[in-house]
C-alpha positions as CSV (number, residue, x, y, z in Angstrom):
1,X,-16.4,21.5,11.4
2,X,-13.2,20.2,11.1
3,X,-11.4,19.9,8.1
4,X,-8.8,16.9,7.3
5,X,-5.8,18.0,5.3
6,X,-5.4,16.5,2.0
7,X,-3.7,12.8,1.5
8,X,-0.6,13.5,0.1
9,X,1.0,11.4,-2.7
10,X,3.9,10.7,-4.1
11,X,4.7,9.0,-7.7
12,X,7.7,7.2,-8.8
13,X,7.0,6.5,-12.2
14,X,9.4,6.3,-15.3
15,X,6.7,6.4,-17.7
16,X,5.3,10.0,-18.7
17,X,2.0,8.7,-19.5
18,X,1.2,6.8,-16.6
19,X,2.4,9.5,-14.7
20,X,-0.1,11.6,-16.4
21,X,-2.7,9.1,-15.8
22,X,-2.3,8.8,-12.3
23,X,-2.2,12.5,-11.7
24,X,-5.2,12.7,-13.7
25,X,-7.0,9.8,-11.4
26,X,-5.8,11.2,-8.0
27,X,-7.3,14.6,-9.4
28,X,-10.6,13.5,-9.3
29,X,-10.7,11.9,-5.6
30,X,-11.3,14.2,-3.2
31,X,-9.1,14.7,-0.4
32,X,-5.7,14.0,-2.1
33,X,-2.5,15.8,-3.2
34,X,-0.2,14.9,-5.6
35,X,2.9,16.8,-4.1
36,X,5.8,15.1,-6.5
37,X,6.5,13.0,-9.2
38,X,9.7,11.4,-10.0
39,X,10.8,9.2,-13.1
40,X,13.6,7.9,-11.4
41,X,13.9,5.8,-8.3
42,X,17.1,7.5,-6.7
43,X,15.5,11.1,-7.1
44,X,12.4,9.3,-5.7
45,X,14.4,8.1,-3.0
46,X,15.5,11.8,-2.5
47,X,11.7,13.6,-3.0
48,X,10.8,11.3,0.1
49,X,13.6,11.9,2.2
50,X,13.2,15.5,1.5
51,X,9.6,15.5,2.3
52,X,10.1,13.8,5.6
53,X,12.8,16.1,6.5
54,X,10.6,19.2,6.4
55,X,8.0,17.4,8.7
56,X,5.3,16.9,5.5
57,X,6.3,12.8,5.1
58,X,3.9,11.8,2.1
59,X,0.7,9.3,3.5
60,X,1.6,7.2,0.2
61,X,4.1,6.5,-2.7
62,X,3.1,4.8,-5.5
63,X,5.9,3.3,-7.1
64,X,6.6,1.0,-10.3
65,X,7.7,-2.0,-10.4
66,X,10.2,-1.5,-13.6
67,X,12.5,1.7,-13.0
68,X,15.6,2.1,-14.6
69,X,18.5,1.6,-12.5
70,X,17.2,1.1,-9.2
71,X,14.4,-1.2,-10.3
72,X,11.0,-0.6,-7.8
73,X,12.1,-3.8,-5.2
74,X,15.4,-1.5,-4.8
75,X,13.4,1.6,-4.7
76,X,10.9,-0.3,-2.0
77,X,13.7,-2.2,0.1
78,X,16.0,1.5,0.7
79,X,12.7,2.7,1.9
80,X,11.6,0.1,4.1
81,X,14.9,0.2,5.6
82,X,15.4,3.1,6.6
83,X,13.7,3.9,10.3
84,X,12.6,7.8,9.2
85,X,10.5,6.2,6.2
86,X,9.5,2.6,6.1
87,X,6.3,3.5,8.3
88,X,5.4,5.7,4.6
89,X,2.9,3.2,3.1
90,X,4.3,1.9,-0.8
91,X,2.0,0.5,-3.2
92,X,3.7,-1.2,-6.1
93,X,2.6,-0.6,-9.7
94,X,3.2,-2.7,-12.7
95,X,1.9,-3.6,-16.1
96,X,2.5,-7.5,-14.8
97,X,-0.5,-9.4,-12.9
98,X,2.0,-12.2,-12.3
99,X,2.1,-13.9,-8.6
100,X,5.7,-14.1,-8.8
101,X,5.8,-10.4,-9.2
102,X,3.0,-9.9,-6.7
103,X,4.5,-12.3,-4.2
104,X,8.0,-10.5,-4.3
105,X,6.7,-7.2,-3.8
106,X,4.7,-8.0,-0.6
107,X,7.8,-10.2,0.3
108,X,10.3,-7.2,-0.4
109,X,8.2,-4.8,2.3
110,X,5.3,-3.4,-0.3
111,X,2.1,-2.9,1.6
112,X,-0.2,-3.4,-1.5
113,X,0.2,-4.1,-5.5
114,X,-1.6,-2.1,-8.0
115,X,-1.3,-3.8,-11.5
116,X,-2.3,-1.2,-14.0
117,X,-5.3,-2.0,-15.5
118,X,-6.2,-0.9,-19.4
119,X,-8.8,1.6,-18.3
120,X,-8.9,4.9,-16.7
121,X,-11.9,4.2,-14.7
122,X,-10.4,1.1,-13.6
123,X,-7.6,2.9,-12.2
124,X,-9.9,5.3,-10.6
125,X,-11.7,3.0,-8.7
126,X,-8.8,1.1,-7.4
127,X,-7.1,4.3,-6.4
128,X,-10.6,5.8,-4.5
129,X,-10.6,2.4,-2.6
130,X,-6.7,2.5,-1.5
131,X,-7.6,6.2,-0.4
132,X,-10.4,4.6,1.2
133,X,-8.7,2.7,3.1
134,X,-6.0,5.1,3.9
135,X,-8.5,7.6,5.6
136,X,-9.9,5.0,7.5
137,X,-6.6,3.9,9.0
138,X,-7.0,0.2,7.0
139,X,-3.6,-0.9,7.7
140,X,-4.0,-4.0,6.1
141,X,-3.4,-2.7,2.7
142,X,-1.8,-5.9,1.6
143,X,-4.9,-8.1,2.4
144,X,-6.0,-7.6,-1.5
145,X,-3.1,-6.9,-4.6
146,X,-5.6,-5.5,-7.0
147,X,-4.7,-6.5,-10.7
């Protein structure tokens, strides 16, 4: 019996509380590790780098839509364009369900959107069917922003 090593995640988040949300959420799926959270999209930028660097590139990083500073696109187009990380899967997160928003982040390189819903076991869901898909090598991510 073989057994798969853990998705690993990481967060780029400013907000403490959805931070702790999320960790909370990808605690209860099986098969996942949350292996960094940053609040800021240049140490983000960094904590990726770094992880790639010591041959243990993250299989995801979610990443909010409104950082300080480098705002999320930023954040999203640095990592898209650089040929060590933009095969690293990027899920935008925001508070904001509007296309425009949607639409830029798939434009600017995001393979999926995740608006965050109101409810924990919303967030749940939606984060068990990205993993989902992840493990199954579904690398049409993008085919449904979830908000």
């Amino acid at each position: 019996m073989t057994t798969r090593r853990p998705l690993q995640i990481v967060v780029i988040d400013d907000n403490e509380d959805d931070i702790l949300l999320l960790q909370e959420a990808l605690e209860g799926l099986e098969g996942v590790e949350l292996v960094a959270t940053e609040t800021d999209g240049e140490q983000g930028l960094r904590r990726v780098a770094e992880c790639v660097r010591q041959n243990a590139p993250p299989d995801l990083v979610l990443l909010d839509l409104n950082l300080p500073g480098r705002n999320g696109i930023e954040v999203l187009q640095l990592l898209k364009g650089e040929p060590c990380l933009r095969q690293i899967p990027v899920v935008l997160l925001s508070t904001s369900n509007l296309e425009t928003d949607i639409r830029r982040a798939l434009a600017s390189g995001a393979d999926s959107y995740l608006s965050k819903p109101g409810r924990f076991d919303v967030l749940q869901q939606q984060l068990q069917k990205l993993v989902s898909r992840l493990r199954t090598g579904d690398s049409e991510l993008a085919d449904s922003a979830w908000a």
